[in-house]
C-alpha angles and dihedrals in degrees: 000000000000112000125222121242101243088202102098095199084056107137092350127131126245089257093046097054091046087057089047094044089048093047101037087073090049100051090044088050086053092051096052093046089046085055086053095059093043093060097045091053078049086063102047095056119109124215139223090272088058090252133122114266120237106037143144122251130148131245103267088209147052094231109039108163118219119219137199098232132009099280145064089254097072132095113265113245108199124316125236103240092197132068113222099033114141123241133165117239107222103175141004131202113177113320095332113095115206093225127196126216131212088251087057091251122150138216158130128278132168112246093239084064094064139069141206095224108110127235141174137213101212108233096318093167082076142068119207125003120100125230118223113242095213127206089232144010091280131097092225087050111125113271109244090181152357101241103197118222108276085030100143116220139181116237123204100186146322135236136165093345097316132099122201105222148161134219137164097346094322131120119196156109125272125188110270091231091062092066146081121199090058135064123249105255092013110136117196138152 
């Protein structure tokens, strides 16, 4: 079996590598915007339920098994053991939702288990850093609190960057990119 030479200016001229080195950006730069349509073709899909896939919604329990496949029949895969948490629903099929956690991990729940209500994690891919709870929708607002990463909210809704949410006791507003359980630019009431 012949093997293939990974060096891609292998055999080729000045002029030639100049061109590769100029077009390999660029083709690198057209993948990724044609990711970014993909995914937001991916946004705008609607499932079997007649809502939009994917989406955010909590665990409705404090107990949600998570299965390797969309049945009862399959293996379980590891159970949520915390009502409210946030996870993002990626695919349906009957009454099963393909759910996403904010570790990236996949797997099956059955739609009953699951809630509409909206929730975020506050910046749980950290671990230390605090995020400011605002009195208003402005990064020079008054901080009201310190909220700590893996802290769990209530929102209320998002607009221009900003959700409104509460939390112990605490009403306020967090900056949209500090949390997980919404999109980035989503706006919702």
């Amino acid at each position: 079996m012949a093997t293939r030479n990974k060096n891609i200016f292998a055999g080729k001229t000045g002029a030639a590598k100049a061109l590769v080195r100029r077009l390999v950006p660029l083709l690198i730069l057209a993948a990724y915007l044609a990711g970014g349509a993909q995914a937001q073709a991916q946004a705008t899909k609607t499932g079997p339920s007649g809502l939009p896939v994917p989406r955010f919604v909590s665990l409705k329990s404090d107990r949600v098994n998570v299965r390797k496949g969309p049945s009862r029949e399959h293996d379980i895969a590891w159970t949520f053991v915390r009502a409210g948490l946030p996870v993002e629903i990626v695919q349906e099929f009957d009454n099963w939702r393909r759910v996403r956690d904010w570790e990236g991990e996949e797997g099956w729940v059955f739609h009953s288990l699951l809630s509409g209500r909206r929730t975020g994690l506050v910046t749980p891919w950290e671990s230390s850093s605090t995020t400011p709870l605002r009195a208003d929708a402005s990064s020079d607002a008054t901080i009201l609190a310190e909220l700590k990463p893996l802290v769990l909210v209530n929102v209320a809704g998002c607009s221009e960057g900003w959700c409104e949410v509460s939390a112990n006791g605490y009403d306020g507003w967090v900056d949209q990119t500090r949390l997980f359980g919404v999109y980035p630019d989503e706006t919702f009431e």
